[in-house]
C-alpha positions as CSV (number, residue, x, y, z in Angstrom):
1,X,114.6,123.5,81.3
2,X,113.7,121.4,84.0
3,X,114.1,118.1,82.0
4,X,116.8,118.8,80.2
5,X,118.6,119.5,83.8
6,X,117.2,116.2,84.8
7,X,120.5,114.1,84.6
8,X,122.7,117.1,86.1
9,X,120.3,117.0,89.4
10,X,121.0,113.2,89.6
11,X,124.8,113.8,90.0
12,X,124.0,116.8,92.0
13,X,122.1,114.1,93.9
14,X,124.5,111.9,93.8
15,X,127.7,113.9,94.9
16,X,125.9,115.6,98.3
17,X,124.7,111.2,99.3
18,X,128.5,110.2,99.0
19,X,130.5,113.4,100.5
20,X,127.8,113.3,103.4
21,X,127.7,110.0,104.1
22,X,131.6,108.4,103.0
23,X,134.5,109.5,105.0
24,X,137.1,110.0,102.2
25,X,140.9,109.6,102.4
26,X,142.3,112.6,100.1
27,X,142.8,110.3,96.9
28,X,139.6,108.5,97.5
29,X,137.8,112.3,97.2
30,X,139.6,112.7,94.4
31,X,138.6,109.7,92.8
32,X,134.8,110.2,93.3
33,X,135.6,114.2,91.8
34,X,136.8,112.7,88.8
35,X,133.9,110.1,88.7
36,X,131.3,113.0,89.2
37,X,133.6,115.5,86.4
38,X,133.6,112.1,83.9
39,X,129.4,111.6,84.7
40,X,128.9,115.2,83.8
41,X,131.1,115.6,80.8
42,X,129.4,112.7,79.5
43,X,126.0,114.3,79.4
44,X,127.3,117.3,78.0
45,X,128.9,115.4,75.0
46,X,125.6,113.5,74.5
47,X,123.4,116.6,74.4
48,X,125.9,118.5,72.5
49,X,126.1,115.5,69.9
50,X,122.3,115.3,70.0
51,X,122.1,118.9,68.8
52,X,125.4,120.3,66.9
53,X,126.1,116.2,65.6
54,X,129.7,114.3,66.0
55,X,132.6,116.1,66.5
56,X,134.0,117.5,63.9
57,X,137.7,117.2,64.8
58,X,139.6,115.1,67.1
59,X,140.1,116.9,70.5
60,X,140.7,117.1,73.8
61,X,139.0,118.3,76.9
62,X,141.6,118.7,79.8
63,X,140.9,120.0,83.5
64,X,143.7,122.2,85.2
65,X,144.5,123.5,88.9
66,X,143.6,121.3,91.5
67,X,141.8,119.3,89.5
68,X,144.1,119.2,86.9
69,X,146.9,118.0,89.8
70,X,144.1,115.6,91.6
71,X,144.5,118.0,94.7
72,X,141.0,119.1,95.3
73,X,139.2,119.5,98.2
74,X,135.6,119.0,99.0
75,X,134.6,121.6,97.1
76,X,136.3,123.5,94.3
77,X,136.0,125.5,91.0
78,X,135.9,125.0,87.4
79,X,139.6,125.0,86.0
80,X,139.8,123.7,82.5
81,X,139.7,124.3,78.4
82,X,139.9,122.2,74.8
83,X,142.2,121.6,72.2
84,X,140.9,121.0,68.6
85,X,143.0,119.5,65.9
86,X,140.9,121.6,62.6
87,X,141.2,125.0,62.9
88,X,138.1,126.0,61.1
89,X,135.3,128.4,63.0
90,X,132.5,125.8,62.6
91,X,134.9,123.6,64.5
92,X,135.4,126.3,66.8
93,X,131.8,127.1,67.3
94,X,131.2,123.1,68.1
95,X,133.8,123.0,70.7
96,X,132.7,126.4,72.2
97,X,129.2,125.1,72.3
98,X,130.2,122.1,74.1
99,X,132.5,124.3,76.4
100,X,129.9,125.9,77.4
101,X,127.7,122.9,77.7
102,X,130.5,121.2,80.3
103,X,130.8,124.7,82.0
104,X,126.7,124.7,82.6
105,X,126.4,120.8,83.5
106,X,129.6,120.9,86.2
107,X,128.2,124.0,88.1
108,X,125.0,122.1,88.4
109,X,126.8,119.7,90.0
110,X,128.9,121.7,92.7
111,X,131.4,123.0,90.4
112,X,131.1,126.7,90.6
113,X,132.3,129.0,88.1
114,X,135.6,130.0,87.7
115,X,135.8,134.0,88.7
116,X,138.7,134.5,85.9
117,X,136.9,132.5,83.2
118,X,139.1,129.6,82.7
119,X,137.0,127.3,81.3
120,X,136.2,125.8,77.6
121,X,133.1,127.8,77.1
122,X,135.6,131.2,76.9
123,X,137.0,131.2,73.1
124,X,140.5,131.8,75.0
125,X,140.8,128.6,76.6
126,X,139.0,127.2,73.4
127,X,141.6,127.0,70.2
128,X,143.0,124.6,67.8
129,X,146.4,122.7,68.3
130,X,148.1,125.2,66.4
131,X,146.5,127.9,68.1
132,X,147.7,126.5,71.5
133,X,151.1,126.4,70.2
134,X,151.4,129.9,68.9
135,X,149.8,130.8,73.0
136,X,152.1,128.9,74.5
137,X,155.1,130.2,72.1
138,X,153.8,133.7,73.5
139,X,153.2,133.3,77.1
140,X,156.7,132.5,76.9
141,X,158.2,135.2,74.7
142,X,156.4,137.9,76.7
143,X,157.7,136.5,80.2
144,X,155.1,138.7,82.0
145,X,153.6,138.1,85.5
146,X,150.1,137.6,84.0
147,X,151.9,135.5,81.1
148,X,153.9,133.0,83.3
149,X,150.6,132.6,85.2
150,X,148.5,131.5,82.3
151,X,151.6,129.1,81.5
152,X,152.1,127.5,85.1
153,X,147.6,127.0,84.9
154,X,148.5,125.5,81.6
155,X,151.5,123.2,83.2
156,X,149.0,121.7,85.7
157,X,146.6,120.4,82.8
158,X,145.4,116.9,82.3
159,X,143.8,115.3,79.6
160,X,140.0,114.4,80.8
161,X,138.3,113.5,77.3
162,X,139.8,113.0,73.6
163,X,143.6,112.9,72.6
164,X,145.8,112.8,75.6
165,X,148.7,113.1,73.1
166,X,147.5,116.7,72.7
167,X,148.6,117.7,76.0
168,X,151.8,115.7,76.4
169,X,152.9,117.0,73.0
170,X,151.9,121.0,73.7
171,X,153.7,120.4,77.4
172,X,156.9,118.9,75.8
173,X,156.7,122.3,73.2
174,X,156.7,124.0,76.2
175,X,159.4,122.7,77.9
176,X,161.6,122.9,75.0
177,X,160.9,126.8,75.0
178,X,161.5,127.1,78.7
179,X,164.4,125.7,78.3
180,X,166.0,127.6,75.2
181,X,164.5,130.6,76.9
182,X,166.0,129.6,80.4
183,X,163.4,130.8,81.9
184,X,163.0,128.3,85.1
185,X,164.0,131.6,87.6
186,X,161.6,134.3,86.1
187,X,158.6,131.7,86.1
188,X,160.3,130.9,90.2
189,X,159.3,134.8,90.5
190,X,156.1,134.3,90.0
191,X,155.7,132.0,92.6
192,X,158.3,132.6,95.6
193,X,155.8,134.0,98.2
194,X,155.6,132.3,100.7
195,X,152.8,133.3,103.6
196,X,154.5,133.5,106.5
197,X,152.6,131.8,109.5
198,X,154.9,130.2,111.9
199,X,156.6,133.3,114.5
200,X,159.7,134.1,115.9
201,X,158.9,132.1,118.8
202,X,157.8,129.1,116.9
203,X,154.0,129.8,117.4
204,X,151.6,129.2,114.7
205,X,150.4,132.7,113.2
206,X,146.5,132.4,112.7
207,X,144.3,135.0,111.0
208,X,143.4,137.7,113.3
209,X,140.2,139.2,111.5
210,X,137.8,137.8,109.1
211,X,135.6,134.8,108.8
212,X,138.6,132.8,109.5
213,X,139.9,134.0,112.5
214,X,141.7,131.8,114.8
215,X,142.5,129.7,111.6
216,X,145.4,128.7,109.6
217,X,145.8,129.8,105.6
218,X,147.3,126.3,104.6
219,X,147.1,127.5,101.3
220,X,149.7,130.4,100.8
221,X,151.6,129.2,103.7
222,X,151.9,125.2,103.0
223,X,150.1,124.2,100.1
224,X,151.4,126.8,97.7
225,X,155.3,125.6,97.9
226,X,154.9,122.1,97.7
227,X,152.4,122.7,94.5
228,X,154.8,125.3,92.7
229,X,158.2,123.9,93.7
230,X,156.7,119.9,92.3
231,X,156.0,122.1,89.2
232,X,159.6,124.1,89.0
233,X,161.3,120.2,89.3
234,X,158.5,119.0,86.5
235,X,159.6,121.6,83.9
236,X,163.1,121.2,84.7
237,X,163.0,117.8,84.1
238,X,160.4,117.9,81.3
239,X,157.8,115.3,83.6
240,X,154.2,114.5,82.0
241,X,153.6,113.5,86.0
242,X,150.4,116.7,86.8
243,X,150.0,115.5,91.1
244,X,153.0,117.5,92.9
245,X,153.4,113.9,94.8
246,X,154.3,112.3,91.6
247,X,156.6,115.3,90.2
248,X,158.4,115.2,93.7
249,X,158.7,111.1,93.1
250,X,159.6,111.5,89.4
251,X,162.9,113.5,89.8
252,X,166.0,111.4,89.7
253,X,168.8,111.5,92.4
254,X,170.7,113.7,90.9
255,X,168.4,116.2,91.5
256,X,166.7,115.7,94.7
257,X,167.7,112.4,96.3
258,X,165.5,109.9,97.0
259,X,165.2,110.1,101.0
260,X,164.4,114.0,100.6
261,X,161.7,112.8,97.9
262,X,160.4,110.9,99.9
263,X,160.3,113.0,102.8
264,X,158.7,115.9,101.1
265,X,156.2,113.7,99.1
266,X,155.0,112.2,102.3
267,X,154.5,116.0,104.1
268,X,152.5,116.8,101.0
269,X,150.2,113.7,101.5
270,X,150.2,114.7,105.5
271,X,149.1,118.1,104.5
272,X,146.4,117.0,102.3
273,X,145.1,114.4,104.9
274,X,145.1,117.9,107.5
275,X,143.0,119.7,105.2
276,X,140.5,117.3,104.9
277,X,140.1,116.5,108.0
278,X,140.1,119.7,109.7
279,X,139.3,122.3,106.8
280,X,136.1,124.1,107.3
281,X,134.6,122.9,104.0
282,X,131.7,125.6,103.9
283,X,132.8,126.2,100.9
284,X,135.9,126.6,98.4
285,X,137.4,129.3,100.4
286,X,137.0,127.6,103.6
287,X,138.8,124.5,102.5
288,X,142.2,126.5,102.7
289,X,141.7,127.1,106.5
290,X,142.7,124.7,109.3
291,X,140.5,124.7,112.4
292,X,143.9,125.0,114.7
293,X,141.7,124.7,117.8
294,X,140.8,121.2,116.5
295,X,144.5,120.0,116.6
296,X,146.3,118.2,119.4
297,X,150.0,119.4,120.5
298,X,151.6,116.3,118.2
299,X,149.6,117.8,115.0
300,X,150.3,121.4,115.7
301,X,154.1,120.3,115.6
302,X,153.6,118.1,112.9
303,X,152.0,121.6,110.8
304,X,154.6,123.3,111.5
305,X,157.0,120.8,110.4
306,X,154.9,120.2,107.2
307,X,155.1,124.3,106.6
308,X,158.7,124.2,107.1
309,X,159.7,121.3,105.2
310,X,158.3,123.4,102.3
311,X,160.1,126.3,102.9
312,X,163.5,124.3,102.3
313,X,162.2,122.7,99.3
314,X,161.0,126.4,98.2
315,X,164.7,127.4,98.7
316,X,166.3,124.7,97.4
317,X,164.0,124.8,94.0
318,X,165.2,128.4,93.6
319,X,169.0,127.7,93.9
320,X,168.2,124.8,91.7
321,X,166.3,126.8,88.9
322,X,169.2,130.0,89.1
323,X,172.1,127.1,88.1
324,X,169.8,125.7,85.1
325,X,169.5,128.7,83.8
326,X,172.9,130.1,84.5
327,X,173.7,126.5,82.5
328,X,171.0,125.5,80.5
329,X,169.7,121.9,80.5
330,X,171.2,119.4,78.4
C-alpha cells in the first residue's frame, strides 16, 4: 500500500511546501487547487488504466461546488462525479472504479471526503449521458427542496477531464427545462436565506458560542448571495460561465447594467480576498469565519458594505426570477 500511495504522498508533499510557504491571491490558490486536483486525477487514470485497461467510453470527469465555481479556500472537500457516453455495466463498473480511485487519491492529498457522498466513486454521481439526462429531466419534474438542491450542485459543475461538451450540452438541457417549467422562483426558494449578521444599529453580529465565537459566518451571511444569485442570472440567461464573478459579468445590460456588474463582481472578489486573508483556515469549516478582531475600522465597513451589497442583489434576483416566470423567457 505504501508504494502504491507513493505518488499521492508527493502532492501531499507538495500542496503543504506551496500553501505554507506562497502567499496566494484568491485566483492564484485556486490555480495551484486545480494544479494539485489535475496531478492527482492523473495518477488515478494511470493506475486505473494500468489495471481495468483504456477507457471504454468517452467521458467526462467534472468537479462541482467551490471547486466547480474556482471559489475554494485553503482547504475544501470533494464535490464532483462522471458522465459516460456507453451505457453498458462494464462501462459503469470502469468509471466507478476510477471514481473511486480519484475519490481515494484526492483525500490523500487534502481533499477530504464529501459527508453527502457526492463524488464519482458513488454509482449516483456515476451514470451515462443518457442517464444524466433522464436525472436532470427529474430533479426538475419533482421540484423538491432536496431535488432543486442536487440540480443547483449540478449547475455549478465543470468539466475537469474528458468531453467538456458533456456538460455544456446536459446544462443547456437543463436550462431549456427550467425554462419550459418556469421554475427560476421555486429553485430562488431554495436559496433565499440569508444569515443575518449586521444589527439594528449597524454592528456586525458575531457568533456568540462555539469554536467560532467572536467570529463572522461569511458564508451564510456574504458568500451564500453572491454564489446563488450569480447562479439564478446564469440559468436565466442560459451562461456556460461556473465562477459567480463571470456569471455576474456575463449578463447583458438589460438585465443588470454594467456599473452594478461591476460593482457587485468586484465585492465578490473583495470578499474572497477577506477570507483568505483573515479566515481561520484550521480547517474547511474554519475557512467560513472571519477573525473580526483582525480587521481595522475601514475593513469592518467595507464587510458590511460587501454583506449588504448582496442583500440587494439577493432582492433584486428574486423580483427578477418572479417576472421570468410570470413571462417565460424568450
Amino acid at each position: 500500500m505504501e508504494t502504491e500511495n507513493q505518488d499521492y504522498s508527493k502532492i501531499w508533499a507538495y500542496r503543504k511546501q506551496q500553501f505554507n510557504s506562497i502567499t496566494l491571491s484568491p485566483d492564484e490558490l485556486n490555480l495551484l487547487h486545480d494544479e494539485i486536483i489535475r496531478q492527482t486525477i492523473t495518477i488515478a487514470f494511470n493506475k486505473t488504466t494500468q489495471i481495468f485497461g483504456s477507457p471504454p467510453s468517452p467521458f467526462c470527469f467534472f468537479v462541482m461546488g467551490s471547486s466547480g465555481r474556482k471559489e475554494q479556500g485553503i482547504w475544501s472537500d470533494q464535490d464532483h462525479g462522471i458522465i459516460f457516453e456507453h451505457n453498458h455495466p462494464e462501462v459503469r463498473n470502469y468509471f466507478l472504479s476510477l471514481g473511486k480511485e480519484i475519490s481515494e487519491g484526492l483525500m490523500q492529498v487534502g481533499y477530504s471526503l464529501c459527508e453527502g457522498k457526492v463524488m464519482a466513486s458513488n454509482p449516483f454521481w456515476c451514470r451515462s449521458y443518457n442517464q444524466w439526462m433522464q436525472q436532470l429531466n427529474d430533479w426538475i419534474d419533482d421540484a423538491s427542496w432536496e431535488s432543486i438542491r442536487y440540480l443547483l450542485t449540478f449547475m455549478d459543475s465543470r468539466a475537469f477531464l474528458g468531453e467538456e461538451r458533456f456538460i455544456r450540452q446536459l446544462k443547456q438541457y437543463s436550462y431549456q427545462l427550467i425554462d419550459e417549467k418556469h421554475l427560476l422562483t421555486r429553485i430562488l426558494d431554495n436559496t433565499m436565506h440569508i444569515k443575518k449578521t449586521i444589527g439594528v444599529f449597524g454592528q456586525l453580529l458575531l457568533e456568540t458560542h462555539g469554536p467560532y465565537s467572536g467570529c463572522l459566518n461569511i458564508k451564510e451571511s456574504a458568500i451564500y448571495p453572491y454564489v446563488n444569485a450569480g447562479r439564478i442570472l446564469a440559468i436565466n440567461e442560459k451562461l456556460n460561465a461556473t465562477t459567480t464573478i463571470d456569471r455576474l459579468k456575463g449578463v447583458p445590460d438589460s438585465v443588470l447594467p454594467k456599473q452594478n456588474r461591476e460593482k457587485y463582481a468586484n465585492q465578490f472578489a473583495k470578499l474572497q480576498t477577506y477570507r483568505l486573508v483573515y479566515g481561520i483556515h484550521t480547517d474547511y469549516e474554519s475557512g467560513h469565519y472571519l477573525a473580526v478582531n483582525k480587521l481595522s475600522k475601514v475593513e469592518k465597513k467595507n464587510v458590511k458594505d460587501i454583506i449588504k451589497d448582496g442583500i440587494q442583489l439577493t432582492e433584486y434576483v428574486k423580483m427578477l426570477a418572479a417576472k421570468g416566470d410570470q413571462n417565460g423567457n424568450e
